[in-house]
N, C-alpha and C positions, 0 to 999 in steps of 0.2 A: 850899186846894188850890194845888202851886205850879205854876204853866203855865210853859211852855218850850217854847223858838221852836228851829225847827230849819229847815236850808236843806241838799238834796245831790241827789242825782239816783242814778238802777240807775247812770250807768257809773262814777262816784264811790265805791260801795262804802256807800250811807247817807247820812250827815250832813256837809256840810263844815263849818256853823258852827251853834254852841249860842250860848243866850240862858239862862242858869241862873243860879244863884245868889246873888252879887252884881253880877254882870254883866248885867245886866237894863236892854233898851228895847221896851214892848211893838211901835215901829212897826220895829222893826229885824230881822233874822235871825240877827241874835248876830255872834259874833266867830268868825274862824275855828278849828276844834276842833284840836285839838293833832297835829301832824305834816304839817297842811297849808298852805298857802300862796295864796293868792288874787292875783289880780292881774286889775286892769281893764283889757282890751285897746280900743286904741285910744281915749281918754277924749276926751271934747270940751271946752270951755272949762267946763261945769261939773262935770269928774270924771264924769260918768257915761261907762261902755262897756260893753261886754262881758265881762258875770261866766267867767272862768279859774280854774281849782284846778288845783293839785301835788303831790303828795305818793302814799308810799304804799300809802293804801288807791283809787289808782286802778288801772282797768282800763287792760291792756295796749296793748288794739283788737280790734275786730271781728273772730270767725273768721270767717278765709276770705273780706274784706271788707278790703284795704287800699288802696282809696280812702276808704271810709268812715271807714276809721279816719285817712288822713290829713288829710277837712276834718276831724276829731272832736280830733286831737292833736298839736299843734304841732311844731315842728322841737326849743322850750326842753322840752316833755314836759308841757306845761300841757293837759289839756280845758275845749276851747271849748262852755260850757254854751247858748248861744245867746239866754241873760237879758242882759238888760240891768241895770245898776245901779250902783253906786258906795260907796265907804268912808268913813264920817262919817271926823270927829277922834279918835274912839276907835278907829276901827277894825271898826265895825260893819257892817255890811256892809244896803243898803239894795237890794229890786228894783223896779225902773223897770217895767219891760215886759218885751219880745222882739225879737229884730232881727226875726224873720219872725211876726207876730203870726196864727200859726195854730198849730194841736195835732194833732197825728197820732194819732188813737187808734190801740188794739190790731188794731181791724178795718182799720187803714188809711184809712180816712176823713179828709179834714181839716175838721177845725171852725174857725172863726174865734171867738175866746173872747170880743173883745170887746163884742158885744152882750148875749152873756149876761151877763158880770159890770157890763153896764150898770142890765140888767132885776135884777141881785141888790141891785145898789144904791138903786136903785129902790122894794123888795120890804123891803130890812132895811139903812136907812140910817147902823144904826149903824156896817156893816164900810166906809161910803162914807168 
């Protein structure tokens, strides 16, 4: 069975980066998929920032939402995904975390993720 790592979000349009073929790390997200462009906002002394995409299969912005849509899309036309993470030597693309380490579900709720993927690590140490 071949497995394939995929990384994108709803306002990216799918996938930004693939993990297929010969291009394969299983701790990685793959490399950016073709027509897009990544770029780490803000990096610190070890390369990690804030995961960016270009390209386009991105969304415009927000209807009827442009404040939303200007924290969401910068002035260069990149979406700020609000991951954290950084670009090996290949170009792989690695995620860290969250700048705001909470999840907004559908209902609106915010959960804080990290306990739970504490208790998963915990529960099935192989994904620790």
């Amino acid at each position: 069975m071949q497995l394939l790592n995929f990384y994108g979000m709803s306002e990216t349009a799918a996938c930004e980066t693939i993990s297929w073929k010969n291009r394969v790390k299983f701790d990685r997200s793959g490399q950016a998929c073709p027509g897009t462009h990544i770029k780490i906002f803000n990096p610190d002394e070890k390369g990690q920032g804030e995961i960016c995409f270009k390209g386009r299969n991105m969304f415009v912005g927000y209807l009827k939402n442009e404040k939303a849509t200007r924290e969401t899309i910068d002035p260069e036309g990149y979406v700020h995904s609000g991951d954290l993470g950084y670009l090996d030597q290949d170009g792989f693309l690695v995620i860290s975390g969250r700048l705001k380490e909470l999840i907004i579900t559908g209902g609106g709720e915010n959960v804080a993720p990290i306990p739970i993927e504490h208790k998963f690590q915990e529960l099935c140490p192989i994904v620790a």
